[in-house]
VOVOGU-695979 format. One record per residue (C-alpha): residue number from 1; residue in one letter; chain; x, y, z. Coordinates in nm, 3 decimals, always signed. Example, Ala and Ser with C-alpha at 12.3 -4.5 7.8 and 13.67 -1.06 7.14 Angstrom:
BEGIN
{pos 1; code A; unit A; c1 +1.230; c2 -0.450; c3 +0.780}
{pos 2; code S; unit A; c1 +1.367; c2 -0.106; c3 +0.714}
This chain:
BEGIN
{pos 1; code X; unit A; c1 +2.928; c2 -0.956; c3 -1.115}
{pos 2; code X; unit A; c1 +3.199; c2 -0.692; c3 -1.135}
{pos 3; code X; unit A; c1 +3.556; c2 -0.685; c3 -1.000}
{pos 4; code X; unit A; c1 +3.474; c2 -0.326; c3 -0.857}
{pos 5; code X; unit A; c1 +3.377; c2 -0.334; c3 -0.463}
{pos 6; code X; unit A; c1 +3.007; c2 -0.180; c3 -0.509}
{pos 7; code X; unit A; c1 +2.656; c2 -0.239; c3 -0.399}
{pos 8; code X; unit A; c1 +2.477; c2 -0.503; c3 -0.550}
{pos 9; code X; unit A; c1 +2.072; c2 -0.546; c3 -0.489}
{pos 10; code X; unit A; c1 +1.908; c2 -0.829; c3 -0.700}
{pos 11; code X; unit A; c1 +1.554; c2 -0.854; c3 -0.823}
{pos 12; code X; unit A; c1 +1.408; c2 -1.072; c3 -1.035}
{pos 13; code X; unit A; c1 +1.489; c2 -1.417; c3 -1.272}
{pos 14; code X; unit A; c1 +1.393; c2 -1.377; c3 -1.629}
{pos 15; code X; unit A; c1 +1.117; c2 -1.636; c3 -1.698}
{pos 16; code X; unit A; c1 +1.396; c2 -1.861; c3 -1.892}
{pos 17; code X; unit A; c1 +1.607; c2 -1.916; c3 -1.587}
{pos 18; code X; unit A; c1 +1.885; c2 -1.730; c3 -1.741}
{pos 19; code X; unit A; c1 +1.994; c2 -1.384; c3 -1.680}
{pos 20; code X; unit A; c1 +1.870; c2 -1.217; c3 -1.398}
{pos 21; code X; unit A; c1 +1.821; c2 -0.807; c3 -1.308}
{pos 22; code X; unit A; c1 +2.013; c2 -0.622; c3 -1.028}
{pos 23; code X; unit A; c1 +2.101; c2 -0.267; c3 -0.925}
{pos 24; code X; unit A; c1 +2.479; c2 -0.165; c3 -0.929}
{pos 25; code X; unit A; c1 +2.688; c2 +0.152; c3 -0.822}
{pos 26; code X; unit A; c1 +2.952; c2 +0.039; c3 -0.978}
{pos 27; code X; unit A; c1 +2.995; c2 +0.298; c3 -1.279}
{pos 28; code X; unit A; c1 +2.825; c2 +0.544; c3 -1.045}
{pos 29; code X; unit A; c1 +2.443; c2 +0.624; c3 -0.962}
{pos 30; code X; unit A; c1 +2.260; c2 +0.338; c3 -0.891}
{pos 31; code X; unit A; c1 +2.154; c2 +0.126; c3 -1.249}
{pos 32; code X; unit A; c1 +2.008; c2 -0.152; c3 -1.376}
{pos 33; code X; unit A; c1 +2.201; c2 -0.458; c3 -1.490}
{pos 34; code X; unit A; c1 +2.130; c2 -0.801; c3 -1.641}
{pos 35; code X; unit A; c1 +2.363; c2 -1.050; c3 -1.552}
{pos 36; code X; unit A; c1 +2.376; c2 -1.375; c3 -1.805}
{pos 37; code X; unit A; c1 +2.428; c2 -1.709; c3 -1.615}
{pos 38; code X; unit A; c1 +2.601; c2 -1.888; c3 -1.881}
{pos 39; code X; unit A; c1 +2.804; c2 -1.634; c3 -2.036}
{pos 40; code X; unit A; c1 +2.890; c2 -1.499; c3 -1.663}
{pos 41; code X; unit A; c1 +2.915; c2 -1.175; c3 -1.728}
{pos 42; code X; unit A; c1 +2.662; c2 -0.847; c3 -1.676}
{pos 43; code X; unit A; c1 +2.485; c2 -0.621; c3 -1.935}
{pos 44; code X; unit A; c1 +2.417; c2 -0.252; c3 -1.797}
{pos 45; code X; unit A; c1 +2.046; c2 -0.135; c3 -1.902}
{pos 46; code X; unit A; c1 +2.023; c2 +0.246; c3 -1.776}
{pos 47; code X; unit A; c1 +2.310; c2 +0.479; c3 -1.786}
{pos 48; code X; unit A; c1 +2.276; c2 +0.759; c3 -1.528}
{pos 49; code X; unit A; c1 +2.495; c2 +0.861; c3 -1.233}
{pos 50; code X; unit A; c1 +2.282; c2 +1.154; c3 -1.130}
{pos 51; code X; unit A; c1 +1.935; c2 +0.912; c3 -1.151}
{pos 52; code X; unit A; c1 +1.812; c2 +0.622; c3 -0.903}
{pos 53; code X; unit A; c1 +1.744; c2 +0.349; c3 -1.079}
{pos 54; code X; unit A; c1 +1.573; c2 +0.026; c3 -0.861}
{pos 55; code X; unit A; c1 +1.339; c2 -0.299; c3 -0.808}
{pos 56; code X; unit A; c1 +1.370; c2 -0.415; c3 -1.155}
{pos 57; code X; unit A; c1 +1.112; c2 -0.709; c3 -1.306}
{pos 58; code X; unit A; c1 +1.077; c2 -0.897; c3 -1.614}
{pos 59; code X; unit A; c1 +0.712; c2 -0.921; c3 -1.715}
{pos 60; code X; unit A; c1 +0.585; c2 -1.238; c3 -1.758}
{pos 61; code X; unit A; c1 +0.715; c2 -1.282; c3 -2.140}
{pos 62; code X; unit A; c1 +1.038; c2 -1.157; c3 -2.037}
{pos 63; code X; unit A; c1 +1.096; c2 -0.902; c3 -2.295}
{pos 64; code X; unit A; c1 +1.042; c2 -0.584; c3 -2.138}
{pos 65; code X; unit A; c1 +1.122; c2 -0.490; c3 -1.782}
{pos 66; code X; unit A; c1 +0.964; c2 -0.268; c3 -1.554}
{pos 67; code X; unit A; c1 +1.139; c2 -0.073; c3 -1.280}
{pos 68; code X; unit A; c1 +1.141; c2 +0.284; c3 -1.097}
{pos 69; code X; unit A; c1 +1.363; c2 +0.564; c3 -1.151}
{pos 70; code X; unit A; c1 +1.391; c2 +0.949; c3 -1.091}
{pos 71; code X; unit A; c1 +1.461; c2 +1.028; c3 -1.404}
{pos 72; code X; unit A; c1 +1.349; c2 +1.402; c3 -1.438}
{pos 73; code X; unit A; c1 +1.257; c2 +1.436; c3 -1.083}
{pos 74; code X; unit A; c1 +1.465; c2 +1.613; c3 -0.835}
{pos 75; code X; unit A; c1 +1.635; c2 +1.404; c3 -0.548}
{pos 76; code X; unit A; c1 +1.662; c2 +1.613; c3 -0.233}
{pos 77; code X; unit A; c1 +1.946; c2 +1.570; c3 -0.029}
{pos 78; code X; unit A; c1 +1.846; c2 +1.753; c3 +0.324}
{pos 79; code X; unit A; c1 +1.652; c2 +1.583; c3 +0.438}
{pos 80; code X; unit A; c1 +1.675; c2 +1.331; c3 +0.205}
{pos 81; code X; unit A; c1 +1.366; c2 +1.308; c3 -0.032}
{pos 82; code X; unit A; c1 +1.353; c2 +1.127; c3 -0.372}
{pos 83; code X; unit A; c1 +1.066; c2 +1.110; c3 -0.604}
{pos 84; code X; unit A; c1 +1.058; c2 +0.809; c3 -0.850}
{pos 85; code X; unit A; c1 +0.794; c2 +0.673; c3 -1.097}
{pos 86; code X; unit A; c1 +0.768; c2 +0.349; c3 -1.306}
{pos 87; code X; unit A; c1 +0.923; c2 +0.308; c3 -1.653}
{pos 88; code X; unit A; c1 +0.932; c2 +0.020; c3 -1.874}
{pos 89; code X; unit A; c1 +1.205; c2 -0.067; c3 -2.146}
{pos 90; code X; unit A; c1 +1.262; c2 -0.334; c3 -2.384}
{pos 91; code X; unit A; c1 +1.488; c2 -0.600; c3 -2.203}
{pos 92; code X; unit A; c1 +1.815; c2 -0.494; c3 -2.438}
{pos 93; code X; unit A; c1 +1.759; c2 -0.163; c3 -2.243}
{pos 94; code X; unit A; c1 +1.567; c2 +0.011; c3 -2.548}
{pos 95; code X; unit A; c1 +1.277; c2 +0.186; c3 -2.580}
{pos 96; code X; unit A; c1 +1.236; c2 +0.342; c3 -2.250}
{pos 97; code X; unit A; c1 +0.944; c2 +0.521; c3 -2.178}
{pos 98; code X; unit A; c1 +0.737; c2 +0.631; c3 -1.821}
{pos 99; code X; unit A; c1 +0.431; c2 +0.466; c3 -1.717}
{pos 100; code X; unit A; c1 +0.316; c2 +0.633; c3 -1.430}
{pos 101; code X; unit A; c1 +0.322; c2 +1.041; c3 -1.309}
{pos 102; code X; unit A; c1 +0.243; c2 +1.015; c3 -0.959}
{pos 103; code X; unit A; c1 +0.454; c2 +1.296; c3 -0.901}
{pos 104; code X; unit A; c1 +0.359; c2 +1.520; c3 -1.233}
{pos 105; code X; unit A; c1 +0.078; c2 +1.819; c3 -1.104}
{pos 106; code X; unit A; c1 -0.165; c2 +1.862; c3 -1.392}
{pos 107; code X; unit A; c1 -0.131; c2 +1.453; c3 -1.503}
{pos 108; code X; unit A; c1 -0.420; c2 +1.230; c3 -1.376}
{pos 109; code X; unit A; c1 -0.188; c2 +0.998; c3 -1.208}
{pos 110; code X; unit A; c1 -0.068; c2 +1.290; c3 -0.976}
{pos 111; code X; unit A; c1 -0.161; c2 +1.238; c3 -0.580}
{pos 112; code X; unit A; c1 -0.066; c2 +1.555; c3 -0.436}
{pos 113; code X; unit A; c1 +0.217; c2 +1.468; c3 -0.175}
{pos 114; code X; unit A; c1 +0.507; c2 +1.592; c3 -0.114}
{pos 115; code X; unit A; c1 +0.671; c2 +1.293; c3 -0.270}
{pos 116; code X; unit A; c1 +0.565; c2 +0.961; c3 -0.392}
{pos 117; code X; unit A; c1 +0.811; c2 +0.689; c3 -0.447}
{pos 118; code X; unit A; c1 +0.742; c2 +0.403; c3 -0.684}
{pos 119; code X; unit A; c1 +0.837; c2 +0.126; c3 -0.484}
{pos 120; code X; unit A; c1 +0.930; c2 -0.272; c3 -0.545}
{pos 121; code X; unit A; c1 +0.647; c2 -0.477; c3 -0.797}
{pos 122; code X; unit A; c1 +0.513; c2 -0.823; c3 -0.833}
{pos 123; code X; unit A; c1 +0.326; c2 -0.967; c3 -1.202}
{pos 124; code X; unit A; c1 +0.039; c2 -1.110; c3 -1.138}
{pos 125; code X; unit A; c1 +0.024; c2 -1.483; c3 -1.280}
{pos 126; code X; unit A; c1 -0.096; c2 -1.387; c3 -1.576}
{pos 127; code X; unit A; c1 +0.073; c2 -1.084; c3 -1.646}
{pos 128; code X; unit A; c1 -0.131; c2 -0.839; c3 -1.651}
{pos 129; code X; unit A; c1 -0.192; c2 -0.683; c3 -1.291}
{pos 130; code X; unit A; c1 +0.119; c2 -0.558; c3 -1.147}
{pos 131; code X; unit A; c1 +0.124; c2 -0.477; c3 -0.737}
{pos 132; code X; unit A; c1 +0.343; c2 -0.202; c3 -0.666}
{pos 133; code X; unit A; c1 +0.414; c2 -0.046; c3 -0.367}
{pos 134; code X; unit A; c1 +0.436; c2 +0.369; c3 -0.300}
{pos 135; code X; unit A; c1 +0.566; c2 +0.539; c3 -0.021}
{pos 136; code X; unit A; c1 +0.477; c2 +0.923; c3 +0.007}
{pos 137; code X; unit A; c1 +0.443; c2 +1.181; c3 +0.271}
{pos 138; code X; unit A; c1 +0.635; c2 +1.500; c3 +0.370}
{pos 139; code X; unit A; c1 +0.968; c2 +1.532; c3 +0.564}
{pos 140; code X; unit A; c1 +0.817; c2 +1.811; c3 +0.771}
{pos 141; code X; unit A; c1 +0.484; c2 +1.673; c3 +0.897}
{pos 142; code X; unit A; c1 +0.367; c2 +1.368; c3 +1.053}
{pos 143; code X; unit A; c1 +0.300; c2 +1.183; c3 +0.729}
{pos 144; code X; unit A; c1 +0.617; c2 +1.073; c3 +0.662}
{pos 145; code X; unit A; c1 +0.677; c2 +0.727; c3 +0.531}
{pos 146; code X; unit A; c1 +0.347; c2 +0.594; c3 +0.499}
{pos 147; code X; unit A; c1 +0.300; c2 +0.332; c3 +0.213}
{pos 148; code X; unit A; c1 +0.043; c2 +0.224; c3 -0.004}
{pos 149; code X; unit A; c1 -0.001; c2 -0.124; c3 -0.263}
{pos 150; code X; unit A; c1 -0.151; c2 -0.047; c3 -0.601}
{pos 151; code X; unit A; c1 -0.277; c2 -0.242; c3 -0.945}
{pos 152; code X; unit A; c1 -0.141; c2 -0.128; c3 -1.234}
{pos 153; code X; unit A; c1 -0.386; c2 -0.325; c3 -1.511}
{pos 154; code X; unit A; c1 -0.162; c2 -0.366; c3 -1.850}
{pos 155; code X; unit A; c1 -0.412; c2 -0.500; c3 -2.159}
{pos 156; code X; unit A; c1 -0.235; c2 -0.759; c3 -2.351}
């Protein structure tokens, strides 16, 4: 989708058919992108370099997407260690607002690892259940990449 050499990791189809969401480095950081199928050509959503941003759905009306970042969180680099929670947006990219504080001490969501990271989702079929996965742990002890699946419950 870009004439810059780059990584590319797709995600989801929007429920028309369409567009369809990927992550791209190739402005710098890693953010999200719709690329329109007809028009041939890719919109960027998040604008970062210094934030991670991955695993990008449309929900089942396809006008808001859901996806993790670590915006706000630091990113470690030795040993590596990022932190990431889900945010949802409006599909032009607006309205962008956190969901979940698995990472936040003092928020009800927190879980009291070293690091969580929100990890790829599925929609349930009717939209309203999403199954994410976590990974947490701590570099220094034995649990270190261990994983867990969630249901996030949205009420239409």
């Amino acid at each position: 989708p870009s004439s810059v050499s780059s990584f590319y990791e797709t995600h989801s189809f929007s429920p028309d058919g369409q567009h369809f969401l990927f992550t791209g480095n190739q402005e710098g950081g890693l953010d999200i992108y719709e690329y329109d199928l007809v028009a041939k050509k890719a919109r960027r959503l998040t604008y970062n370099p210094r934030v991670w941003d991955e695993h990008a759905h449309y929900t089942k009306t396809g006008r808001k997407i859901i996806w993790m970042s670590s915006k706000g969180l630091p990113v470690q680099k030795r040993p590596f260690q990022l932190k990431t929670e889900f945010w949802i947006m409006d599909r032009d990219g607006k309205n962008k607002r956190q969901i979940t504080f698995f990472n936040c001490p003092n928020h009800p969501h927190y879980m009291n690892k070293k690091f969580i990271v929100a990890g790829d989702t599925a929609w349930s079929p009717g939209g309203n259940k999403l199954l994410a996965l976590l990974l947490y742990g701590d570099p220094n002890s034995r649990e270190r990449g261990k994983g867990l699946n969630i249901i996030i419950n949205f009420s239409k």
